[in-house]
C-alpha positions in Angstrom: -21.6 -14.3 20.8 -18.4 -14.9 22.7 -15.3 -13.5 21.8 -12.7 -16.1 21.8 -8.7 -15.4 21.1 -7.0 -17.5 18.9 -4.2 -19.3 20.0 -2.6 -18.6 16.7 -1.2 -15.7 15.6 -2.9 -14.5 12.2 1.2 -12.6 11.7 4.0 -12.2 13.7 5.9 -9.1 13.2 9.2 -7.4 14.4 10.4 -3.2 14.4 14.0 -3.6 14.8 16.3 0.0 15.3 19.8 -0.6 14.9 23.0 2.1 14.5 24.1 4.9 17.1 22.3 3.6 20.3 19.7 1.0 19.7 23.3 -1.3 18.5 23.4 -1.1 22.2 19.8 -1.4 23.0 18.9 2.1 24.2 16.2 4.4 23.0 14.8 7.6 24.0 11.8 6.6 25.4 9.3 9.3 23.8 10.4 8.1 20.3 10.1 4.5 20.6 6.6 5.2 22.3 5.3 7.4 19.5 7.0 4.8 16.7 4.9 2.2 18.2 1.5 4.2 18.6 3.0 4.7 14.2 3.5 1.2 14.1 -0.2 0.2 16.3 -2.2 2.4 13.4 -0.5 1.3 10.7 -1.1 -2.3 11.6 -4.4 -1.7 12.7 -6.5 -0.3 10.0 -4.8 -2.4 7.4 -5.6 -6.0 9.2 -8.8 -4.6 9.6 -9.6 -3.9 5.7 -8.5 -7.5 5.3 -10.9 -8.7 7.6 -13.7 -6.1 7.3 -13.5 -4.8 4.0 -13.7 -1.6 5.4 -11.5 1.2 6.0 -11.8 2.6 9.4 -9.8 6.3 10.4 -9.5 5.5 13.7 -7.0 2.2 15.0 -9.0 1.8 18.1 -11.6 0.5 15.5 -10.6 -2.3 14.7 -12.2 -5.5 14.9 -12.0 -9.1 14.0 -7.9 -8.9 15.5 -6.0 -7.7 18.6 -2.5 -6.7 18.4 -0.4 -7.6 21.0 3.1 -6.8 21.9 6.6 -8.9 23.7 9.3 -7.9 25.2 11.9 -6.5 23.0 14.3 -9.1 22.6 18.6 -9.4 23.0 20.6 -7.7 20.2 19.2 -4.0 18.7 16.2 -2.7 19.5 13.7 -5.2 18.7 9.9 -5.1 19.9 7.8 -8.2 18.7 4.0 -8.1 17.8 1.5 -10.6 17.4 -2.1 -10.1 15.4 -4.4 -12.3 17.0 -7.7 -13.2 15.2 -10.7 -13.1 17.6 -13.3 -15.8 16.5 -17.0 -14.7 17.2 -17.3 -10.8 16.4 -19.3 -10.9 13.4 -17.5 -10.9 9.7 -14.4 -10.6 11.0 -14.8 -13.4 13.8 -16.3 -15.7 11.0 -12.5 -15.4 9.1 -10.6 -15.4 12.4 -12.9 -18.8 13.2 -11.9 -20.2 9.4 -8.3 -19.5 10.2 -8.4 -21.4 13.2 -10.0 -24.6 11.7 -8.2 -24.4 8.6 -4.4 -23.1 9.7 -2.0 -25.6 10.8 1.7 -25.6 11.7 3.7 -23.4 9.5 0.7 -23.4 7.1 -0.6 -20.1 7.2 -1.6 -18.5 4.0 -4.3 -15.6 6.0 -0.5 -14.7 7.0 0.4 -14.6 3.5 -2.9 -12.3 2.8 -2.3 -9.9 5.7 1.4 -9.8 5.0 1.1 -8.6 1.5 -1.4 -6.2 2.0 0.8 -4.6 5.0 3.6 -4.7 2.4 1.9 -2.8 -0.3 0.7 -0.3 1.9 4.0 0.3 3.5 6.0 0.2 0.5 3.2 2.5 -1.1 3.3 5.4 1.6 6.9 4.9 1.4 6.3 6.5 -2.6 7.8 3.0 -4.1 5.7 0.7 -6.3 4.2 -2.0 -5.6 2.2 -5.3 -7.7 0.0 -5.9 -4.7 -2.2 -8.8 -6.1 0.8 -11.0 -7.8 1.7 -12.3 -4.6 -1.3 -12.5 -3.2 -3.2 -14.4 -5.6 -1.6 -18.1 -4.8 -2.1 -17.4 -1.3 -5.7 -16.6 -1.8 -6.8 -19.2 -3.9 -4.9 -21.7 -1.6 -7.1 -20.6 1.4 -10.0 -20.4 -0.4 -9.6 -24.2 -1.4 -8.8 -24.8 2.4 -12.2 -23.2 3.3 -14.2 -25.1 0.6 -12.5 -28.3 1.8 -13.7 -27.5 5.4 -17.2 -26.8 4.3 -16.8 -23.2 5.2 -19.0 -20.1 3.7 -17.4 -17.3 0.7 -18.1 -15.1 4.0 -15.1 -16.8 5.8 -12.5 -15.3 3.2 -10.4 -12.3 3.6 -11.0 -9.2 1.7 -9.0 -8.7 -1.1 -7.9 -5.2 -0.9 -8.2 -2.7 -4.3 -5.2 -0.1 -5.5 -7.4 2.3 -4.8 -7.8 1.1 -1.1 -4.4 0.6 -0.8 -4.1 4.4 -1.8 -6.5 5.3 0.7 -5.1 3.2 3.5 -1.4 4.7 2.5 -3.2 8.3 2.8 -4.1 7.9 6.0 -1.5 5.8 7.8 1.1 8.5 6.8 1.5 10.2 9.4 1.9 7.5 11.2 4.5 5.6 9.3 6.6 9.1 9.7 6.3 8.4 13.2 7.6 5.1 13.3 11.2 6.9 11.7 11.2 9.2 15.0 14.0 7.4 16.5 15.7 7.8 13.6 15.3 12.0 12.9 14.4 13.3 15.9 17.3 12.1 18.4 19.6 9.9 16.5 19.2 7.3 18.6 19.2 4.7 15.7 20.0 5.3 12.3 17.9 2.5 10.4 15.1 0.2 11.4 13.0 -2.6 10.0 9.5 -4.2 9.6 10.0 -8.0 9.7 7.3 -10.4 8.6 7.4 -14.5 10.3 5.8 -16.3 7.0 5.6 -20.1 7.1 8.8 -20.4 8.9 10.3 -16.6 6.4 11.2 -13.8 7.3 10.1 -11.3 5.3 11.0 -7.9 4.9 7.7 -5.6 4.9 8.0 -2.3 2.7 11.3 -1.0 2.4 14.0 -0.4 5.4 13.3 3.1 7.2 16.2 5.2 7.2 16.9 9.4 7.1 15.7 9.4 3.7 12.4 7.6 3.8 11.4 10.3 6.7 13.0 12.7 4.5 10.1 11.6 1.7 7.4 12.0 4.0 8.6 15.2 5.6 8.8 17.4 2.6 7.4 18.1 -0.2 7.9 20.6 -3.3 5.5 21.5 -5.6 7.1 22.7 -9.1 4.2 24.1 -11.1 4.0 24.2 -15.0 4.4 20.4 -16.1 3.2 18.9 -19.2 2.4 15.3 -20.1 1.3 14.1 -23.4 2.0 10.2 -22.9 0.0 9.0 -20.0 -2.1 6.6 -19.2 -5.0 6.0 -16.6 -4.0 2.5 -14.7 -6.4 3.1 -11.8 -8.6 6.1 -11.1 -11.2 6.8 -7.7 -14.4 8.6 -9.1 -15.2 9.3 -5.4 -11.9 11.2 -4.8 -11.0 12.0 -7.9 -7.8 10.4 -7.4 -5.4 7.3 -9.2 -2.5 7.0 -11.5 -1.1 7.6 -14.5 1.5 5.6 -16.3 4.2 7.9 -17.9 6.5 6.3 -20.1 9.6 8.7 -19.3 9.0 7.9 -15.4 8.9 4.1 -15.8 5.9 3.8 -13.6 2.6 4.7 -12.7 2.3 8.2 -10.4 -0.7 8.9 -8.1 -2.6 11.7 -9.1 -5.4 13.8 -8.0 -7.7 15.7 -10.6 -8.0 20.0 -9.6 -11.6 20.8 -8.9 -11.7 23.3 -11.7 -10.8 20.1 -14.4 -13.5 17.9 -13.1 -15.8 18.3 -16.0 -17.5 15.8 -17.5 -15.5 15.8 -20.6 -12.2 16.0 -18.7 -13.4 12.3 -16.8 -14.7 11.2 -19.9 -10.9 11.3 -21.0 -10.0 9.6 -17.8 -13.1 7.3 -18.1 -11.9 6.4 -21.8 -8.2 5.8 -21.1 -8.6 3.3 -18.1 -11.2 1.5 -19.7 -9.0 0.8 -22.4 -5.4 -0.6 -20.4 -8.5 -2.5 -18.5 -9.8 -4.2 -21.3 -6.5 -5.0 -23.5 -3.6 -4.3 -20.6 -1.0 -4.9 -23.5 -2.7 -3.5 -26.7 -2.8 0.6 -28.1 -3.0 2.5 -25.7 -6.0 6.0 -24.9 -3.6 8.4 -23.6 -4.0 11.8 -21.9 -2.3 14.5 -22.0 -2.6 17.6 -19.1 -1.3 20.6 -17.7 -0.3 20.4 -13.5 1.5 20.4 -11.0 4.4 17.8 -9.4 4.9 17.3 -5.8 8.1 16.2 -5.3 10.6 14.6 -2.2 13.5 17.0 -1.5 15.4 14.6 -3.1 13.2 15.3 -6.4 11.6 11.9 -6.6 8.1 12.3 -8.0 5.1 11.9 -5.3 2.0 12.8 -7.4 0.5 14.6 -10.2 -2.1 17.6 -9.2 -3.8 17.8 -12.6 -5.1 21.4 -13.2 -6.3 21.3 -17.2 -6.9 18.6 -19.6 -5.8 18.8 -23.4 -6.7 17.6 -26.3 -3.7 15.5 -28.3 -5.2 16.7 -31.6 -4.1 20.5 -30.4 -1.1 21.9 -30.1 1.1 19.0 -31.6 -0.5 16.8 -30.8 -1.0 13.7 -32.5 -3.7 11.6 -34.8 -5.1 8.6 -35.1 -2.8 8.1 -38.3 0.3 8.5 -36.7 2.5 5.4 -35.9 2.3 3.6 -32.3 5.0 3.5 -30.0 6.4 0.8 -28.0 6.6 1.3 -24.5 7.6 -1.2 -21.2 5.2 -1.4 -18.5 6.7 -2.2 -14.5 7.0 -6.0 -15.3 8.8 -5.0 -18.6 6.4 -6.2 -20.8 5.8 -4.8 -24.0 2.5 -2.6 -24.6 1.9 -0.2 -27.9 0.6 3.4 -27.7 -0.3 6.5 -29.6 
């Protein structure tokens, strides 16, 4: 079959630098070229989950979309990119053809999907949190009505991407989004840039803004060993990588974690196992908590990255508490109340 480029952009999308010299347009050129290779991978692998389902390592991969890029444009430092569906390459071609049949003027709620899973994977590498599917469930169910109205196949939709995906894309465009700061800690030449979304006629700010402290967060991490929590619980959890998160009351939101070889016995993921079943089940009733030794890695700035577990413990031992004992309230990110042991 044919590959045919949509006239349409699926998202438009601007990097703007600004400060020292990108307020006057200028930027060493090695830096700008290795942000956008950053900004290229980034892009790529994400738009590709949406339209794949898949999660490829490697951005010249991709298929289903072509990025393209415009001439930076008057004012700071501004480079302009288009993601263009292709119609006709398998899966992927099947959504790009949907989009084109069913996306008019500013309509465009694929945009919507892409953007907010490029958001939460941005804002997620960027160590800040993130409720991917709140925004993106109107826009989903919008499109899928759109497709059902147009007599198109389930296959036409875009994937919906899991936490854990998220987590994995976020792992492996890393790298990559510290690149996209080099501008910014390498030579000075700016001092802040930004990821800019063009939404049904919004401009939306994707992530968070990059600045000498973001690229400080990717650059460096501490580990400070000996930690103990008593209070957490298992929000998402990987059984593959052994890897999710852990709501801890005193931290206000959930922290990645990743489980030591030496504590993946079966009763330690029985505790994990027992603990996310329960927040999946009844999200805002008592609560199966977990309590482990391990390890923080930590910004320079001291803001918690993730949780390497090393030993399970049992509540019941040392202090710990009963079934008897009275529940605690405690505030999840939305501030809702939940109750807990």
């Amino acid at each position: 079959m044919a590959i045919i480029q949509s006239n349409r952009p699926l998202l438009w999308l601007k990097l703007s630098f600004d400060g020292a010299d990108a307020s006057r347009q200028e930027l060493d050129l090695y830096d700008v070229s290795v942000a956008m290779q950053g900004l290229h991978r980034t892009l790529a692998i994400t738009t590709h989950a949406v339209l794949n389902g898949e999660i490829i390592t490697q951005a010249p991969a991709l298929k289903g979309a072509s990025i393209r890029a415009r001439p930076p444009t008057p004012g700071s430092w501004e480079l302009v990119v288009a993601v263009l569906g292709l119609v006709g390459t398998g899966t992927a071609g099947v959504v790009g053809a949907a989009f084109a049949l069913t996306t008019t003027g500013r309509d465009n709620p694929l945009g919507h999907v892409l953007f907010s899973a490029y958001h939460a994977v941005i804002k997620t590498t960027l160590g800040f949190d993130v409720d991917y599917e709140k925004p993106l469930l109107a826009s989903y169910q919008e499109y899928k009505q759109k497709l059902r109205d147009a007599g198109l196949p389930d296959t036409a939709m875009p994937h919906v991407l899991r936490d854990a995906q998220i987590d994995s894309i976020a792992e492996k465009v890393e790298v990559a989004v510290l690149n996209v700061h080099r501008p910014i800690f390498e030579t000075g030449t700016a001092e802040r840039a930004r990821l800019l979304a063009q939404v049904e006629g919004q401009q939306l700010l994707i992530g968070q803004e990059l600045t000498a402290a973001t690229a400080e967060y990717l650059q460096h991490t501490n580990r400070v060993d000996g930690i103990r929590v008593d209070d957490g619980v298992i929000t998402s959890y990987n059984a593959n990588t052994f890897k999710g998160r852990v709501y801890v009351p005193g931290k206000q939101r959930p922290i990645p974690f990743v489980i030591d070889e030496k504590a993946r016995g079966s009763n330690e993921i029985a505790q994990v196992a027992a603990s996310l079943q329960r927040f999946a089940t009844d999200p805002k009733g008592p609560r199966v908590e977990v309590s482990f030794f391990g390890s923080e890695l930590q910004s320079r700035s001291g803001r918690l990255k993730m949780y390497l577990i090393h030993e399970f413990l049992d509540l019941d031992d040392d202090g710990g508490e009963d079934e008897d004992d009275e529940e605690t309230e405690y505030f999840d990110e939305d501030g809702d109340a939940f109750r807990g042991r």
